[in-house]
matplotlib code that plots the C-alpha trace (Angstrom):
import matplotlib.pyplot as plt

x = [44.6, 48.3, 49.4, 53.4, 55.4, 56.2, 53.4, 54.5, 56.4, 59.8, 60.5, 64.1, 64.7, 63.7, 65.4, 68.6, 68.9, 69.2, 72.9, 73.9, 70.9, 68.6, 66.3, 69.4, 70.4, 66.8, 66.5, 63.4, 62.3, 59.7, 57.8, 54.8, 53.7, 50.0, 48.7, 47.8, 50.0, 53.3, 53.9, 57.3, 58.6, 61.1, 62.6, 62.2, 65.3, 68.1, 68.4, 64.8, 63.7, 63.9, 65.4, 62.1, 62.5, 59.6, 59.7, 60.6, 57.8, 60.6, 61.7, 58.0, 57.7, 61.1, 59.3, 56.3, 58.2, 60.0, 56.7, 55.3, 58.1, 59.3, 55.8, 55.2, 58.6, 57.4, 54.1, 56.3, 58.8, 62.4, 64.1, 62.2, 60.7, 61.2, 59.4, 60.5, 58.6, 57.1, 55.0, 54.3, 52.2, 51.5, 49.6, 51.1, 48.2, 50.1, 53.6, 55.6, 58.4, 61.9, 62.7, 59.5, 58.3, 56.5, 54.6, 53.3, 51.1, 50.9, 48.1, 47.6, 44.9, 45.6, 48.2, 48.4, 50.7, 52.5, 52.1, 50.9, 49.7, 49.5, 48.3, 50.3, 49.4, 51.4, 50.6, 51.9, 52.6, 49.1, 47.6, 46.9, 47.2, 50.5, 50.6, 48.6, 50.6, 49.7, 52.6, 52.8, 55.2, 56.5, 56.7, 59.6, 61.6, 64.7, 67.5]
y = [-45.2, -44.8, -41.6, -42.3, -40.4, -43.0, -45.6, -47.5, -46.9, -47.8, -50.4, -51.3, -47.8, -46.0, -49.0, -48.1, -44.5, -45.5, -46.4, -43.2, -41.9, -42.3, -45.1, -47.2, -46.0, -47.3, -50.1, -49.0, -50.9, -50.3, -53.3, -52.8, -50.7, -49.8, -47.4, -44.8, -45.9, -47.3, -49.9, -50.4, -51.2, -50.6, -52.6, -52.2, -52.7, -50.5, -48.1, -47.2, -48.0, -45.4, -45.7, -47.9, -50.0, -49.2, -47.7, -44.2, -41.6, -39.9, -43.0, -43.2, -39.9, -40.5, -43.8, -41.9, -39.1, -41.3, -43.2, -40.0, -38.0, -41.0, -41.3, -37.9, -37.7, -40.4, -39.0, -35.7, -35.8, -36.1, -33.7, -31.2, -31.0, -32.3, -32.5, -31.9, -31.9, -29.1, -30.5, -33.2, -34.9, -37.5, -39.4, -42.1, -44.7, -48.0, -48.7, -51.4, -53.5, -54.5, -57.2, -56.8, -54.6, -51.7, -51.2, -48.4, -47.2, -43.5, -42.6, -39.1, -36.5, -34.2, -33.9, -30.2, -28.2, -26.9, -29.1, -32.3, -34.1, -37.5, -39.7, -42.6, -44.9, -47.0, -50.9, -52.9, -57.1, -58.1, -55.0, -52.5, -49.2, -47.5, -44.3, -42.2, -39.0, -36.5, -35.0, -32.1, -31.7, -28.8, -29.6, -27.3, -26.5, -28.3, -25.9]
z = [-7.3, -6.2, -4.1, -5.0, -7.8, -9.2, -9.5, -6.6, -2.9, -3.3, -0.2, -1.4, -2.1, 1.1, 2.9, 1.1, 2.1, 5.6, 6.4, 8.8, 9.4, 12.7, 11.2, 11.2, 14.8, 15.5, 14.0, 11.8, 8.8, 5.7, 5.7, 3.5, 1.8, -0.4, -2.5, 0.1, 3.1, 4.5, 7.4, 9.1, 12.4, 15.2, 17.9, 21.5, 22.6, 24.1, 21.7, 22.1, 25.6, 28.5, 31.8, 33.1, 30.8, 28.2, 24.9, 24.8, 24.1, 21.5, 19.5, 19.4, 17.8, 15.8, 14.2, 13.0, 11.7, 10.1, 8.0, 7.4, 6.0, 3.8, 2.8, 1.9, -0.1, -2.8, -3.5, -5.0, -7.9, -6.1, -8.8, -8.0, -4.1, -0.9, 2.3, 6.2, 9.3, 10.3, 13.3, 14.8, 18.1, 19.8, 22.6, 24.0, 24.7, 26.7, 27.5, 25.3, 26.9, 25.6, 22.9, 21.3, 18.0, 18.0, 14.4, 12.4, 9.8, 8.3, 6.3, 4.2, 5.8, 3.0, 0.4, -0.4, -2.8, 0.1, 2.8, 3.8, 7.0, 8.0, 10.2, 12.0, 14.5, 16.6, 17.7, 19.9, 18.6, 20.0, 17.6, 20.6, 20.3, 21.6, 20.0, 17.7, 15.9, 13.4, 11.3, 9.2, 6.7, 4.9, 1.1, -0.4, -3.5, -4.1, -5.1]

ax = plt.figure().add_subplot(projection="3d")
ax.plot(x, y, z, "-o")
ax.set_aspect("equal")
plt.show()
Protein backbone atom coordinates (compact mmCIF):
# COMPACT_ATOMS: atom_id res chain seq x y z
CA UNK A 1 0.00 0.00 0.00
CA UNK A 2 1.17 3.48 -1.17
CA UNK A 3 2.08 6.24 1.57
CA UNK A 4 1.74 9.26 -1.23
CA UNK A 5 -1.38 11.60 -1.74
CA UNK A 6 -1.56 10.83 -4.72
CA UNK A 7 -1.19 7.18 -5.46
CA UNK A 8 2.32 7.48 -6.54
CA UNK A 9 5.67 9.85 -5.63
CA UNK A 10 5.89 12.27 -8.23
CA UNK A 11 9.74 11.98 -9.55
CA UNK A 12 9.21 14.49 -12.43
CA UNK A 13 7.39 16.63 -10.26
CA UNK A 14 9.61 17.09 -7.19
CA UNK A 15 12.50 17.32 -9.82
CA UNK A 16 10.80 20.29 -11.31
CA UNK A 17 10.43 22.39 -8.21
CA UNK A 18 14.05 22.56 -7.96
CA UNK A 19 15.40 25.43 -10.22
CA UNK A 20 16.54 28.20 -7.39
CA UNK A 21 16.39 26.31 -4.67
CA UNK A 22 19.45 24.55 -2.56
CA UNK A 23 18.89 21.00 -4.20
CA UNK A 24 19.85 22.64 -7.40
CA UNK A 25 22.81 24.48 -5.66
CA UNK A 26 23.72 20.83 -4.66
CA UNK A 27 23.32 18.98 -7.27
CA UNK A 28 20.63 16.63 -5.63
CA UNK A 29 18.44 14.36 -7.69
CA UNK A 30 15.20 12.08 -6.99
CA UNK A 31 16.12 8.96 -8.43
CA UNK A 32 13.69 6.32 -7.28
CA UNK A 33 11.17 6.25 -5.64
CA UNK A 34 8.55 3.20 -3.90
CA UNK A 35 5.62 3.02 -2.02
CA UNK A 36 6.98 3.85 1.30
CA UNK A 37 10.35 5.55 0.47
CA UNK A 38 12.45 7.83 -1.82
CA UNK A 39 16.12 7.45 -3.14
CA UNK A 40 18.18 10.31 -4.65
CA UNK A 41 21.59 11.50 -4.74
CA UNK A 42 24.20 14.21 -4.56
CA UNK A 43 27.58 14.93 -5.92
CA UNK A 44 30.70 15.21 -4.14
CA UNK A 45 32.09 17.76 -5.66
CA UNK A 46 33.00 21.39 -4.79
CA UNK A 47 29.85 22.60 -3.90
CA UNK A 48 29.65 19.94 -1.29
CA UNK A 49 33.08 19.03 -0.17
CA UNK A 50 34.83 20.79 2.89
CA UNK A 51 38.13 22.32 3.05
CA UNK A 52 39.91 18.61 3.47
CA UNK A 53 38.53 17.65 0.77
CA UNK A 54 35.68 15.24 1.87
CA UNK A 55 32.05 15.68 1.90
CA UNK A 56 30.76 18.16 4.15
CA UNK A 57 28.91 16.93 7.39
CA UNK A 58 26.10 19.86 6.40
CA UNK A 59 25.48 19.01 2.74
CA UNK A 60 25.11 15.71 4.34
CA UNK A 61 22.42 16.90 6.51
CA UNK A 62 21.02 19.27 3.64
CA UNK A 63 20.59 15.91 1.43
CA UNK A 64 18.62 14.11 3.99
CA UNK A 65 16.48 16.98 4.78
CA UNK A 66 15.98 17.29 1.53
CA UNK A 67 14.47 13.28 1.01
CA UNK A 68 12.66 13.54 3.97
CA UNK A 69 10.80 16.73 3.66
CA UNK A 70 9.96 16.03 -0.06
CA UNK A 71 8.88 12.75 1.03
CA UNK A 72 6.70 13.83 3.77
CA UNK A 73 5.08 16.62 1.51
CA UNK A 74 3.45 13.92 -1.01
CA UNK A 75 2.03 11.67 1.57
CA UNK A 76 -0.32 15.04 2.48
CA UNK A 77 -2.79 16.72 0.15
CA UNK A 78 -0.75 19.94 -1.21
CA UNK A 79 -4.01 22.24 -1.18
CA UNK A 80 -4.34 22.01 2.08
CA UNK A 81 -0.92 21.29 4.34
CA UNK A 82 2.59 21.42 4.24
CA UNK A 83 5.49 20.10 6.08
CA UNK A 84 8.98 21.86 7.43
CA UNK A 85 11.70 20.60 9.39
CA UNK A 86 11.50 20.77 12.72
CA UNK A 87 14.59 18.71 13.75
CA UNK A 88 16.96 16.88 12.52
CA UNK A 89 20.45 14.63 13.41
CA UNK A 90 22.96 12.94 12.23
CA UNK A 91 26.01 10.69 12.69
CA UNK A 92 28.45 10.83 10.24
CA UNK A 93 29.81 7.20 9.94
CA UNK A 94 33.03 7.41 7.05
CA UNK A 95 34.25 10.18 5.07
CA UNK A 96 33.45 10.37 1.13
CA UNK A 97 35.85 11.90 -1.32
CA UNK A 98 35.33 14.24 -4.37
CA UNK A 99 33.84 13.35 -7.87
CA UNK A 100 31.94 10.56 -6.49
CA UNK A 101 28.04 10.23 -5.35
CA UNK A 102 26.83 10.12 -2.16
CA UNK A 103 23.17 8.30 -2.03
CA UNK A 104 20.17 8.27 0.05
CA UNK A 105 17.11 6.65 1.24
CA UNK A 106 14.42 8.12 3.72
CA UNK A 107 11.93 5.93 5.14
CA UNK A 108 8.74 6.94 7.37
CA UNK A 109 9.06 6.13 11.41
CA UNK A 110 5.63 7.44 11.84
CA UNK A 111 3.31 9.57 9.83
CA UNK A 112 1.22 11.42 12.43
CA UNK A 113 -1.47 14.15 12.00
CA UNK A 114 0.89 16.68 13.18
CA UNK A 115 4.17 15.60 12.55
CA UNK A 116 6.09 13.05 11.00
CA UNK A 117 9.64 11.51 11.26
CA UNK A 118 11.80 9.83 9.07
CA UNK A 119 14.57 7.94 8.73
CA UNK A 120 17.47 8.44 6.05
CA UNK A 121 20.51 6.86 5.52
CA UNK A 122 23.38 7.85 3.65
CA UNK A 123 25.79 5.41 1.36
CA UNK A 124 28.68 5.73 -0.13
CA UNK A 125 29.01 4.18 -4.23
CA UNK A 126 30.43 0.84 -2.79
CA UNK A 127 26.90 0.71 -0.44
CA UNK A 128 28.74 1.72 2.90
CA UNK A 129 27.34 3.57 5.32
CA UNK A 130 28.18 7.46 5.47
CA UNK A 131 25.52 8.87 7.40
CA UNK A 132 22.48 7.86 9.22
CA UNK A 133 19.81 10.98 10.14
CA UNK A 134 16.46 11.09 11.67
CA UNK A 135 14.25 14.15 10.65
CA UNK A 136 11.23 15.51 12.10
CA UNK A 137 8.94 17.41 10.37
CA UNK A 138 6.31 19.74 11.32
CA UNK A 139 3.05 19.08 9.28
CA UNK A 140 1.06 22.53 9.15
CA UNK A 141 -1.91 24.29 7.63
CA UNK A 142 -1.60 25.98 4.51
CA UNK A 143 -3.16 29.46 4.61
Amino acid sequence: MSIWHAGDFPLDGVQSLSPGTLVEALGIEFTEAGPDWVKGRMPVDERTRQYAGVLHGGASVAFAETLASAAGYYTLDPERFACVGMEINANHVRPVTSGKWVYGEARPDNLGRTTQIWSIRLTDEAGKLVCVSRCTLAVIARP
